[in-house]
C-alpha positions as a Python dict, from the first residue, in 0.01 Angstrom:
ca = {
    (1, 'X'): (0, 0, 0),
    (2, 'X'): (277, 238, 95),
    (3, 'X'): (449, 159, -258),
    (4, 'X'): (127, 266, -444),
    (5, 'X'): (25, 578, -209),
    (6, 'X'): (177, 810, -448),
    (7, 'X'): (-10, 707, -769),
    (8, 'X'): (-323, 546, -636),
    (9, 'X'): (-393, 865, -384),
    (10, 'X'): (-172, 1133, -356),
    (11, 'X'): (-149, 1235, -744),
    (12, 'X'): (-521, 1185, -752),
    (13, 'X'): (-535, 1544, -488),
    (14, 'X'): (-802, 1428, -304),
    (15, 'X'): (-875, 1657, 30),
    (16, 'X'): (-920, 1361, 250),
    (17, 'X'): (-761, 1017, 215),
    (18, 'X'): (-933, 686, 424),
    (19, 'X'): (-718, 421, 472),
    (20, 'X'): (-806, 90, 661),
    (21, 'X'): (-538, -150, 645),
    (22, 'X'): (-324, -373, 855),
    (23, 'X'): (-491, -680, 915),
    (24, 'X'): (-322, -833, 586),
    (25, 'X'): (-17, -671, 743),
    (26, 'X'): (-48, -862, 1061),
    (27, 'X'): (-179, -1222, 869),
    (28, 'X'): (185, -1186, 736),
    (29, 'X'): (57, -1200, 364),
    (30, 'X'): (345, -1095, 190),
    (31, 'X'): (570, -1195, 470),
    (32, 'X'): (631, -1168, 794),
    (33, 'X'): (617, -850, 955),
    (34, 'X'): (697, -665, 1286),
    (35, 'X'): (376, -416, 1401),
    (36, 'X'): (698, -163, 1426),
    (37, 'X'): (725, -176, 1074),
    (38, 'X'): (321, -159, 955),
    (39, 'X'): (376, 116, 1240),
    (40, 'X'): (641, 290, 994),
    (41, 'X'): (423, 249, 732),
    (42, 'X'): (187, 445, 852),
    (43, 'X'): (366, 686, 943),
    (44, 'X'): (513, 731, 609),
    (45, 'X'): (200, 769, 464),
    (46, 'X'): (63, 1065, 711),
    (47, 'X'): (396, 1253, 624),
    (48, 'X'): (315, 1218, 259),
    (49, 'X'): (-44, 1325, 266),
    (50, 'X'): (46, 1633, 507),
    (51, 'X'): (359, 1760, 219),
    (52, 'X'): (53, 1756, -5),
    (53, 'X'): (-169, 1925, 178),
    (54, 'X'): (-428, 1643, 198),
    (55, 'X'): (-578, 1507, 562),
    (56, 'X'): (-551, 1163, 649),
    (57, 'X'): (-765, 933, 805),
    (58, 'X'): (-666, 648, 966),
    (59, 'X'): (-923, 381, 1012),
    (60, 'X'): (-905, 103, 1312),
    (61, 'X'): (-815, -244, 1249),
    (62, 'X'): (-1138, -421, 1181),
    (63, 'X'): (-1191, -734, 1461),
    (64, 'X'): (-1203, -1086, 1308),
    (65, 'X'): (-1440, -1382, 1438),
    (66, 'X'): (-1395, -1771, 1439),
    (67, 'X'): (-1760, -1849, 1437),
    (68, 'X'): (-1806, -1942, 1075),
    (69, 'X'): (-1619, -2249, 908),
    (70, 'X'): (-1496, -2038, 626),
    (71, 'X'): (-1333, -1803, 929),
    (72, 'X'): (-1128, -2017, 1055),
    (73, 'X'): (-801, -1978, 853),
    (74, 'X'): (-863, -1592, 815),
    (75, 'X'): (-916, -1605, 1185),
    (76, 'X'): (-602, -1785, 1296),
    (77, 'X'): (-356, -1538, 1066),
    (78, 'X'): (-471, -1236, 1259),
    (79, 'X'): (-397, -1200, 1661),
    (80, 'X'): (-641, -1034, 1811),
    (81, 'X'): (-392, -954, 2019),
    (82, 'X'): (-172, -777, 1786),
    (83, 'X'): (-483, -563, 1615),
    (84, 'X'): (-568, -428, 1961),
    (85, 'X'): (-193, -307, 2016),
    (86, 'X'): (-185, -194, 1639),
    (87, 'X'): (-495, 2, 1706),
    (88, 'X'): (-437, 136, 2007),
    (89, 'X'): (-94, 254, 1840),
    (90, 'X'): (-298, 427, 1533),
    (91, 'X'): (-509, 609, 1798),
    (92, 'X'): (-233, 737, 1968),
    (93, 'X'): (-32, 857, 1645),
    (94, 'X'): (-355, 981, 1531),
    (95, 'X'): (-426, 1225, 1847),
    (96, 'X'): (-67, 1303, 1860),
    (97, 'X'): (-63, 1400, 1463),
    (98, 'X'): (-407, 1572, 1473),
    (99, 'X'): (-563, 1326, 1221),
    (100, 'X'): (-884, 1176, 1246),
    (101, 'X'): (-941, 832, 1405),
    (102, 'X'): (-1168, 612, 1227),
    (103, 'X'): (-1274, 335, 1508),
    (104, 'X'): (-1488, 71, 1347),
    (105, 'X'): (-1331, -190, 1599),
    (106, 'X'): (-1549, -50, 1908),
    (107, 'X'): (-1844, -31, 1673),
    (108, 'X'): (-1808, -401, 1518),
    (109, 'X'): (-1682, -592, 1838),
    (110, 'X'): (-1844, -829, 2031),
    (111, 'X'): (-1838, -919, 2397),
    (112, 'X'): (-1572, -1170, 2336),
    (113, 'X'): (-1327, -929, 2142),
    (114, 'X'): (-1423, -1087, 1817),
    (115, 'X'): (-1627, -922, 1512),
    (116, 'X'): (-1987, -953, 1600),
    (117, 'X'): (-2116, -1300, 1357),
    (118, 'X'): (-2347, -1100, 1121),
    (119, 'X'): (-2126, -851, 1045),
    (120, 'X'): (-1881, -1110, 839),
    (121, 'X'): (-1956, -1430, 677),
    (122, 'X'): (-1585, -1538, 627),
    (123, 'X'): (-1457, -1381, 969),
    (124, 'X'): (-1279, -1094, 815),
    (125, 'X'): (-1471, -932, 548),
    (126, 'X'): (-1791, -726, 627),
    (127, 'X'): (-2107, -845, 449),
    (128, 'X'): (-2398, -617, 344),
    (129, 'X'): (-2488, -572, 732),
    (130, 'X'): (-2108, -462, 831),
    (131, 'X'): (-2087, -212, 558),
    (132, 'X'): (-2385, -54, 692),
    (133, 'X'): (-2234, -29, 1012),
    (134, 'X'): (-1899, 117, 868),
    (135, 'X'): (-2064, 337, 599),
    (136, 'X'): (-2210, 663, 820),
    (137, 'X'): (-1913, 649, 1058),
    (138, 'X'): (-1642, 678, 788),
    (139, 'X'): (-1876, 983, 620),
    (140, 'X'): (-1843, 1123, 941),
    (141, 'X'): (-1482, 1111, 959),
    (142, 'X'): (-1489, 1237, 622),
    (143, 'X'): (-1662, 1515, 736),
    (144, 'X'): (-1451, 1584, 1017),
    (145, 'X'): (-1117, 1576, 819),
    (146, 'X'): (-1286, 1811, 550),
    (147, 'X'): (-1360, 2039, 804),
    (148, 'X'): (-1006, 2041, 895),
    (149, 'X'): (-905, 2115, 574),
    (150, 'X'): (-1145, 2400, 531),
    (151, 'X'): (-941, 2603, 862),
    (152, 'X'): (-749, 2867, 712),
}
């Protein structure tokens, strides 16, 4: 994602950019990976969108669940664990940077610390149900970031 920023977001001059990644990240998918360096990454991507003059927003790590057979492999790459400490990291960086905070984790989570069952058929994915969840909060933090942009 980092590689791409440039031409997929950046050269596009949009005011606000929403990123939600990191679970792919964590599931090792292109190899394994310390949360220091997805850490980095994201950090490299705030400092591009701020030398262009466009506002991040950083979205929470979405929870996965184990409750569906198809889960179960997306479910065992991803700690739950390791997205709590990643997302309590992007908070953090996020207050201390003055970006917005996207949480869709408190929103989606269950009483167990997984991703509530009807939210995600395969564990990790949102369904029709999740995006309806995610869709007014991220306009929000749209909003938000816009209005950031908008201060002289």
């Amino acid at each position: 994602m980092l590689v791409r920023f440039r031409q997929d977001a950046i050269d596009l001059q949009p005011k606000v950019i929403v990123i939600l990644a990191g679970t792919n990240d964590i599931a090792g998918n292109t190899g394994p990976i310390r949360l220091e360096d997805i850490e980095a990454n994201y950090a490299s991507m705030a400092e591009l969108a701020r030398a262009h003059q466009t506002h991040l927003v950083f979205s929470s790590v979405l929870p996965v669940h184990n409750y569906t057979p198809q889960s179960q492999d997306l479910f065992a790459q991803r700690s739950p664990e390791k997205i709590l400490e990643l997302n309590r990291w992007l908070k953090a960086y996020c207050e201390a940077n003055g970006l917005v905070y996207l949480d869709y984790f408190s929103a989606m989570v269950d009483d167990k610390g997984l991703l509530k069952r009807d939210l995600a058929d395969d564990g990790l994915h949102p369904n029709a149900a999740g995006y309806r969840l995610m869709a007014p909060r991220a306009q929000a933090a749209i909003d938000k970031a816009a209005a950031q942009s908008a201060k002289p």
